[in-house]
Backbone as a chain_set.jsonl record, in Angstrom:
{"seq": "XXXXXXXXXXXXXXXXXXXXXXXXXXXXXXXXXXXXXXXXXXXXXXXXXXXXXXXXXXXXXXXXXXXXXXXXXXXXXXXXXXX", "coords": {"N": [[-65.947, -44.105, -3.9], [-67.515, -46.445, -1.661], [-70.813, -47.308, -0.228], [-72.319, -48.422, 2.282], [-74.604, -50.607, 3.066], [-76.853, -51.384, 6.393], [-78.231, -52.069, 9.609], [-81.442, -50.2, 9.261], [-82.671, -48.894, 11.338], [-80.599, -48.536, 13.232], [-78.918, -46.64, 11.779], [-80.532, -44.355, 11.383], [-80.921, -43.648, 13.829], [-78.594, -42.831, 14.682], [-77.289, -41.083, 12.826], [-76.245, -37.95, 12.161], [-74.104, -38.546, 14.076], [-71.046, -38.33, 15.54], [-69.522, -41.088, 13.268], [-67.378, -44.125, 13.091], [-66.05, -46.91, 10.916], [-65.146, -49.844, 11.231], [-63.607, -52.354, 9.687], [-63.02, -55.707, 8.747], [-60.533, -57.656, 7.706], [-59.652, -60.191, 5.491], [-56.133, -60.95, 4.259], [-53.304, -62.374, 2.919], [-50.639, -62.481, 3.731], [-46.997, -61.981, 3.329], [-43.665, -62.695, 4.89], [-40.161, -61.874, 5.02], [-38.039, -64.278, 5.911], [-36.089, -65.986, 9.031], [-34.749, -68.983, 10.259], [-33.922, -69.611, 12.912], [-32.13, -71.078, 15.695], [-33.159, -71.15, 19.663], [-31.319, -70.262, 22.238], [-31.632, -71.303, 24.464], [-33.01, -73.395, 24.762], [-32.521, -74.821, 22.458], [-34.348, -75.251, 20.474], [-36.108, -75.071, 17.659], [-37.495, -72.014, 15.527], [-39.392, -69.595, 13.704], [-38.157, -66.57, 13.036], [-39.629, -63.01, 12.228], [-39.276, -61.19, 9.145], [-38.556, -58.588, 7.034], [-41.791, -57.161, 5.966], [-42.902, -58.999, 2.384], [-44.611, -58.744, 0.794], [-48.235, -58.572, 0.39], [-51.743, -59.816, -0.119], [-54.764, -58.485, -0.665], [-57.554, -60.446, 0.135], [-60.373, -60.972, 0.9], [-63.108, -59.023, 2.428], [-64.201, -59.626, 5.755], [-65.914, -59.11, 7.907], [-68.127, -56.134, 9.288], [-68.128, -53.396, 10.887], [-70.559, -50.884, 12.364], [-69.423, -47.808, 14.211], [-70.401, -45.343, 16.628], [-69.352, -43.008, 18.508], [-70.435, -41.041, 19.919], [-72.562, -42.059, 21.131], [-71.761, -44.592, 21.877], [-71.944, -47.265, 21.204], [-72.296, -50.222, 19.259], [-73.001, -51.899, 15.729], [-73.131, -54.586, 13.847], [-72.721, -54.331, 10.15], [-74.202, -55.489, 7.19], [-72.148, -57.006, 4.743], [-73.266, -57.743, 1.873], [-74.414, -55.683, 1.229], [-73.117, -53.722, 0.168], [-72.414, -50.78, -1.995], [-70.947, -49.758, -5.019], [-70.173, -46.791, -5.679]], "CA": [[-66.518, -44.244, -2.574], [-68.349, -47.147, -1.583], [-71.655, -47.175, 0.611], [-72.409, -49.754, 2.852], [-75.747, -50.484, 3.547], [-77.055, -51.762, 7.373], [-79.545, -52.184, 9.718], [-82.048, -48.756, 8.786], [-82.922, -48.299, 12.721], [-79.723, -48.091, 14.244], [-78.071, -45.588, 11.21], [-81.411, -43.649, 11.772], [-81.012, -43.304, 15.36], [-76.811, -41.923, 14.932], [-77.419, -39.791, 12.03], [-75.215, -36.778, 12.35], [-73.17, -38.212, 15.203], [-69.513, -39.138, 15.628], [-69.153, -42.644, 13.32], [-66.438, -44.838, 12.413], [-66.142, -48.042, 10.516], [-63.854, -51.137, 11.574], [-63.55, -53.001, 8.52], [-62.401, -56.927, 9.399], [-60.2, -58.207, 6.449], [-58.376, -61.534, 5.413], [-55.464, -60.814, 4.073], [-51.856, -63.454, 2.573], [-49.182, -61.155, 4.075], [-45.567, -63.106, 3.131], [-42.558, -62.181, 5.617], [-38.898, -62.827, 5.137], [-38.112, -64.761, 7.513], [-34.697, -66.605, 9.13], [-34.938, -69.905, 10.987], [-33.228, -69.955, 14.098], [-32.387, -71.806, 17.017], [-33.113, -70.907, 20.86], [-30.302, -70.125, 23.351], [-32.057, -71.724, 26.13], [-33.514, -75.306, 24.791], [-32.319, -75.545, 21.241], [-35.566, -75.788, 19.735], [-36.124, -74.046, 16.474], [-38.46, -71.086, 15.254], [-39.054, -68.583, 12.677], [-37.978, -65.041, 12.996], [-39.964, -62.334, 11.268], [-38.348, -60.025, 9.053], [-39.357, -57.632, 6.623], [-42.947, -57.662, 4.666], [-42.51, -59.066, 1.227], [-45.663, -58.988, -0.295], [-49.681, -58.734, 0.828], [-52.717, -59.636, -0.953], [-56.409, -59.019, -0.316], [-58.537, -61.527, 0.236], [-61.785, -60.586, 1.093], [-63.62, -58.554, 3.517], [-65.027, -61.059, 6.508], [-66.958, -58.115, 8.39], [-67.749, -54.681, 8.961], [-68.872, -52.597, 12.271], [-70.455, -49.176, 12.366], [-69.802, -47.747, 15.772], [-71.145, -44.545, 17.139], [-68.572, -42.411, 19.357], [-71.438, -40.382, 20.342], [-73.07, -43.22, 21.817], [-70.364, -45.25, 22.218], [-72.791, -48.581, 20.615], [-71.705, -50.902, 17.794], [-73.864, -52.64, 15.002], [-72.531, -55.323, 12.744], [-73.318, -54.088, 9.129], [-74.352, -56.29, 6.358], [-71.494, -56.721, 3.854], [-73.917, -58.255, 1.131], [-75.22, -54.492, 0.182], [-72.187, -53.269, -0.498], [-72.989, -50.171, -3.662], [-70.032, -48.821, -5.705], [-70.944, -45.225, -6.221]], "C": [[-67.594, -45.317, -2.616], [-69.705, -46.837, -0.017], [-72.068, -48.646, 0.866], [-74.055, -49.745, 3.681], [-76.233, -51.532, 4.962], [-78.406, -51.562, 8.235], [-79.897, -50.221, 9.527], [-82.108, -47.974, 10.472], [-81.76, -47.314, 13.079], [-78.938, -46.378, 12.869], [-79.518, -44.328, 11.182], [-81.238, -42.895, 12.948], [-79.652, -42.013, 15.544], [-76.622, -41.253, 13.518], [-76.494, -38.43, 12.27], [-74.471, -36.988, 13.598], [-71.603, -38.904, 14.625], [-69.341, -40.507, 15.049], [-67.97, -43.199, 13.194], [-66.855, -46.221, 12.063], [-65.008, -48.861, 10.96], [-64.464, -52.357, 10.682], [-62.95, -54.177, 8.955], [-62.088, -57.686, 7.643], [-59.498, -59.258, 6.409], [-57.194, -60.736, 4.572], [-54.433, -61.967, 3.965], [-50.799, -62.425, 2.363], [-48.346, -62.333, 4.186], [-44.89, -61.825, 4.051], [-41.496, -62.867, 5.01], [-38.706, -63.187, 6.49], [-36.903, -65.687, 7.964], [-35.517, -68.032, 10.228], [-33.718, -69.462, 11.458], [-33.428, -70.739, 15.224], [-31.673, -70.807, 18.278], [-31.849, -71.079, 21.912], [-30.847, -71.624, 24.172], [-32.574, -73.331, 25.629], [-32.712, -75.979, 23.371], [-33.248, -75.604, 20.224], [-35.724, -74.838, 18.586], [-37.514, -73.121, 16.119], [-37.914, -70.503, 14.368], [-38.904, -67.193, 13.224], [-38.457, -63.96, 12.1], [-39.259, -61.716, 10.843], [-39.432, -59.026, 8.114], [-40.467, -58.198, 5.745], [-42.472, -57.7, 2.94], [-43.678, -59.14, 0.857], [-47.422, -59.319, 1.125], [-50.58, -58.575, -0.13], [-54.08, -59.579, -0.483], [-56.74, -60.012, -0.745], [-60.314, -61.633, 0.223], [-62.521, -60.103, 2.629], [-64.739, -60.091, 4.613], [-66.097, -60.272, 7.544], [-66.65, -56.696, 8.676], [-68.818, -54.194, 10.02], [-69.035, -51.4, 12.402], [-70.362, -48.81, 13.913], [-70.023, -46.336, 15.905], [-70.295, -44.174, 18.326], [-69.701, -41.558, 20.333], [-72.225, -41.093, 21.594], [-72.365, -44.643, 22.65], [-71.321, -46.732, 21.892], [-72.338, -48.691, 18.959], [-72.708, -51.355, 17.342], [-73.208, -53.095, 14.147], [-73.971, -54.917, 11.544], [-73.646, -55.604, 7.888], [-73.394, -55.723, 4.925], [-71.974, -56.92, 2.347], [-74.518, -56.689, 0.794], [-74.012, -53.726, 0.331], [-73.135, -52.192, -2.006], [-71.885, -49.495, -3.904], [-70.512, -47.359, -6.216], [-69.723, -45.126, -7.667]], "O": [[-68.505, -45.227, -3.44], [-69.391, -46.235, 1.01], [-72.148, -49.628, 0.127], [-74.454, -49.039, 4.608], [-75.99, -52.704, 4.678], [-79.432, -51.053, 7.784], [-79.093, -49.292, 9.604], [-81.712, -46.841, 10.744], [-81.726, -46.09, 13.201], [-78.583, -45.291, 13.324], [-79.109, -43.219, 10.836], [-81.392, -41.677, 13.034], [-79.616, -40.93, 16.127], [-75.465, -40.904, 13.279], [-76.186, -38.676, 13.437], [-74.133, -36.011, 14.266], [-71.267, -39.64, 13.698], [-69.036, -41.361, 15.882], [-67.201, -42.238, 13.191], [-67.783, -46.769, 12.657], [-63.891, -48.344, 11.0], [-65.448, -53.065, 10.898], [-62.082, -53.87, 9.773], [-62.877, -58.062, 6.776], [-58.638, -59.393, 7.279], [-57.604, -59.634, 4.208], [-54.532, -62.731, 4.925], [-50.312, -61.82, 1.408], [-48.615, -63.366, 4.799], [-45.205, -60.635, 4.085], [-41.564, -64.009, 4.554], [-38.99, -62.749, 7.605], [-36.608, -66.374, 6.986], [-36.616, -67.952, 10.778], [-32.745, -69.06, 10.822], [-34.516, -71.062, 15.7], [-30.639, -70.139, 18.303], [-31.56, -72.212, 22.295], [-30.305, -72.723, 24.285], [-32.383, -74.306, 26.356], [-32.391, -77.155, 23.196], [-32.92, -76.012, 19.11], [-35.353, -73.683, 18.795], [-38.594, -73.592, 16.477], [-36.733, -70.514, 14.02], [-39.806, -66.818, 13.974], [-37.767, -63.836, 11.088], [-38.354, -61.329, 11.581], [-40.618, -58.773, 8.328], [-40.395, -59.2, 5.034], [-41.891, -56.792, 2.344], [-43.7, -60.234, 0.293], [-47.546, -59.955, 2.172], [-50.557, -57.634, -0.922], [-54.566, -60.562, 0.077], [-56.386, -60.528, -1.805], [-61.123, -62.304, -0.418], [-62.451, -60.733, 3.685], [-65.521, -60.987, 4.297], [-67.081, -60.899, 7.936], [-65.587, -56.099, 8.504], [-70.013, -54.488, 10.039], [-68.074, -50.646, 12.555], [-71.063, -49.37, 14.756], [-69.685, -45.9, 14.804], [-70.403, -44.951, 19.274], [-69.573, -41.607, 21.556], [-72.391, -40.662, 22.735], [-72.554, -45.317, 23.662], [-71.186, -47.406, 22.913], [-72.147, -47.924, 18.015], [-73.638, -51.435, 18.145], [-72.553, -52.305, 13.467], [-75.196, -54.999, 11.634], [-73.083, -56.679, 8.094], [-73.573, -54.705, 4.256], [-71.273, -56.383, 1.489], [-75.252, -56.725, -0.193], [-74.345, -52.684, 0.896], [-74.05, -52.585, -2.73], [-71.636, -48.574, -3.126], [-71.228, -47.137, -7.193], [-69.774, -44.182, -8.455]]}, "num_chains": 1, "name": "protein.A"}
């Protein structure tokens, strides 16, 4: 379990209420994928198919929000602590 450390106020304030986290990640998700061409002009595109492969990347942000309150606060991903 990791702990994520943020501003002190706001996790002060929502202390025993309703939270969740929305974690914002990069991610290099590969698809198979078919080239085809369009009925209607001709013009070509890719067609997704199934996932072949995803790799993390690195977290790009992270939002505590407060159901209780229904108010968000962007956390600071820089205090990250591995318990």
């Amino acid at each position: 379990m990791a702990t994520i450390g943020g501003t002190q106020e706001f996790m002060a304030a929502h202390m025993g209420h309703k939270t969740s986290i929305s974690m914002l990640e990069l991610s290099d998700v590969r698809y198979i994928t078919e080239i085809c061409k369009l009925h209607h002009d001709g013009s070509l595109c890719v067609s997704l198919g199934e996932k072949d492969s995803e790799e993390w990347v690195q977290n790009t942000g992270a939002y505590l929000y407060c159901h209780d309150c229904q108010v968000e606060e962007e956390l600071n991903l820089g205090e990250v602590v591995e318990d």
